[in-house]
SETI-573229 format. One record per residue: residue number from 1; residue in one letter; chain; x, y, z of N, C-alpha, C in turn. Coordinates in steps of 0.2 Angstrom, whole numbers. Each point is the difference from the previous one (the first is absolute). Layout:
<rokes>
pos,code,unit,n.east,n.north,n.up,ca.east,ca.north,ca.up,c.east,c.north,c.up
NUM,A,A,X,Y,Z,X,Y,Z,X,Y,Z;
...
</rokes>
This chain:
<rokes>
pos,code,unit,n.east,n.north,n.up,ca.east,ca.north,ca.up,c.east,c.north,c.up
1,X,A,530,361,461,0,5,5,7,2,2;
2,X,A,0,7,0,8,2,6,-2,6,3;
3,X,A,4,1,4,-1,6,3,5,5,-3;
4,X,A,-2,5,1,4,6,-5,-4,6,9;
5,X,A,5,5,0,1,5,7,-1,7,-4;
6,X,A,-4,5,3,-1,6,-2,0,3,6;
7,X,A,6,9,-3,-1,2,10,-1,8,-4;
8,X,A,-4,3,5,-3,5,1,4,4,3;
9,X,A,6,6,-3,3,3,6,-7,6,2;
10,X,A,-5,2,-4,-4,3,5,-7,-1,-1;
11,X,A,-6,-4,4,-4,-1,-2,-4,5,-1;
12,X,A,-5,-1,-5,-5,7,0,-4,-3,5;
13,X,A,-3,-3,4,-4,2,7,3,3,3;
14,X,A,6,-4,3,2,3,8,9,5,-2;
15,X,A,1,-2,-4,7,4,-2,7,-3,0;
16,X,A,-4,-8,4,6,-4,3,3,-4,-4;
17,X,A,5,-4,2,5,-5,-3,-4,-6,-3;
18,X,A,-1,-3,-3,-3,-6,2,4,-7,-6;
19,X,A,0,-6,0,-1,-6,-5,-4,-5,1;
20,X,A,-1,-2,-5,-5,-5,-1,2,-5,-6;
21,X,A,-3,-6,0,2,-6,-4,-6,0,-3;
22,X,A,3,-1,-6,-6,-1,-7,0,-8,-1;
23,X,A,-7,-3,0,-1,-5,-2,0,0,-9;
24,X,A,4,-2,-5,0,1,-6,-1,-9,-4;
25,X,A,-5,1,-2,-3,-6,-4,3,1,-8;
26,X,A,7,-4,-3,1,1,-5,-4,-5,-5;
27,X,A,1,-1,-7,-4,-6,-2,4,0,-8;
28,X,A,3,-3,0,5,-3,-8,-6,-1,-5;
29,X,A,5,3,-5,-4,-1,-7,4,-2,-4;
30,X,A,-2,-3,-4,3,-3,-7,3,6,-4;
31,X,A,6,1,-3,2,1,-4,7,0,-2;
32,X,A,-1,2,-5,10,-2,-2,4,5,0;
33,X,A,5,-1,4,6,5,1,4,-4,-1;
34,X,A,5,6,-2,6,-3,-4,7,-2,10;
35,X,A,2,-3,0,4,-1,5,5,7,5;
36,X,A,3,3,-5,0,6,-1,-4,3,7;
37,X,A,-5,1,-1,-9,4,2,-1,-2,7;
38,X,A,1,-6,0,-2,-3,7,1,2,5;
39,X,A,5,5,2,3,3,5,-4,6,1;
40,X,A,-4,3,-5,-3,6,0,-3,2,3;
41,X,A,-4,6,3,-5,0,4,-6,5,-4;
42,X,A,-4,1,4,-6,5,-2,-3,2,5;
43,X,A,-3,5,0,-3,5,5,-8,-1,-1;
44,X,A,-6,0,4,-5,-2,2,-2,7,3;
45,X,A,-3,3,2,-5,6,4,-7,-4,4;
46,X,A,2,1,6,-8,-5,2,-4,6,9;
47,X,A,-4,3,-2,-5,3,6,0,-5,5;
48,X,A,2,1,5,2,-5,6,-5,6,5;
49,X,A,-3,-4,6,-5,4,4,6,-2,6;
50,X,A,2,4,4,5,0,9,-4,3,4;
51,X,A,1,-3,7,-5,0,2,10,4,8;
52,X,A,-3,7,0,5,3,4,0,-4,9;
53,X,A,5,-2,3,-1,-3,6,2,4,4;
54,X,A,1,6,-1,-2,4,7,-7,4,0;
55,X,A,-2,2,-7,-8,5,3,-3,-8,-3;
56,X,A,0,-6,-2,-6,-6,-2,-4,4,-5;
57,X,A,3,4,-5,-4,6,-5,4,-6,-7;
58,X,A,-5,-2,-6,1,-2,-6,3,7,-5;
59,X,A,4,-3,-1,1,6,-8,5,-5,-6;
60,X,A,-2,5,-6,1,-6,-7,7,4,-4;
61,X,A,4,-5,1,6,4,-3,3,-8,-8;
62,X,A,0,7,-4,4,-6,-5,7,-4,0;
63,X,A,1,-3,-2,7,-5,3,3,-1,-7;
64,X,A,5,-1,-3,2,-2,-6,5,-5,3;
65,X,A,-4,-7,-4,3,-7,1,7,-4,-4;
66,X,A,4,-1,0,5,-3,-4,-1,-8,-1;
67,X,A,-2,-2,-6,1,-8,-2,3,-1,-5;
68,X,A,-1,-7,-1,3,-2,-7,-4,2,-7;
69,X,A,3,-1,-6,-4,0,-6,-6,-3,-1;
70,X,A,3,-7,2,-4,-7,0,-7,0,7;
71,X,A,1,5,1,-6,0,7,-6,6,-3;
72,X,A,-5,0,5,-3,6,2,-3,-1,7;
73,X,A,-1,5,2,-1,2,7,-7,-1,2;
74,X,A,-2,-3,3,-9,-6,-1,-2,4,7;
75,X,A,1,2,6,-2,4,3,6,3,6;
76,X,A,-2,5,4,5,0,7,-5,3,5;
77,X,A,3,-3,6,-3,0,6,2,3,3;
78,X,A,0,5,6,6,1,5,-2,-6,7;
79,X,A,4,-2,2,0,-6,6,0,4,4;
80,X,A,-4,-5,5,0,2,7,5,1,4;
81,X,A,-2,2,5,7,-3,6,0,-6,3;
82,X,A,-5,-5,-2,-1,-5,3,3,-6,-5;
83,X,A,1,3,-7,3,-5,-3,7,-1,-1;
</rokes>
């Protein structure tokens, strides 16, 4: 797990500022890269549901994820404020 930050300079509810912290479940896969490659990244598209905290109104924005080759992105959460 890591947290990865996504910020909204206008939300579609309220029009306002907002950030939120992504719960991001990676999960390693076996394959062979050359040493080279290790350092590389990949981009992931994942429908994430935000829940706006000034009108408490849900809306669905897509998010594109950065990981490794050797990963993929097994789920994302948005965390509470209580975590």
């Amino acid at each position: 797990m890591s947290d990865d930050r996504i910020k909204f300079e206008e939300c579609p509810v309220c029009s306002g500022c907002h950030e939120f912290v992504l719960d991001v479940h990676r999960k390693s896969i076996q394959v062979v890269i050359s040493p080279d490659r290790e350092t590389d990244t990949a981009f992931t598209k994942a429908d994430v549901l935000f829940t706006c905290p000034d009108k408490d109104q849900t809306f669905e924005a897509e998010v594109t994820l950065l990981h490794r080759p050797y990963e993929y992105i097994k789920s994302v959460e948005v965390k509470s404020e209580d975590d």
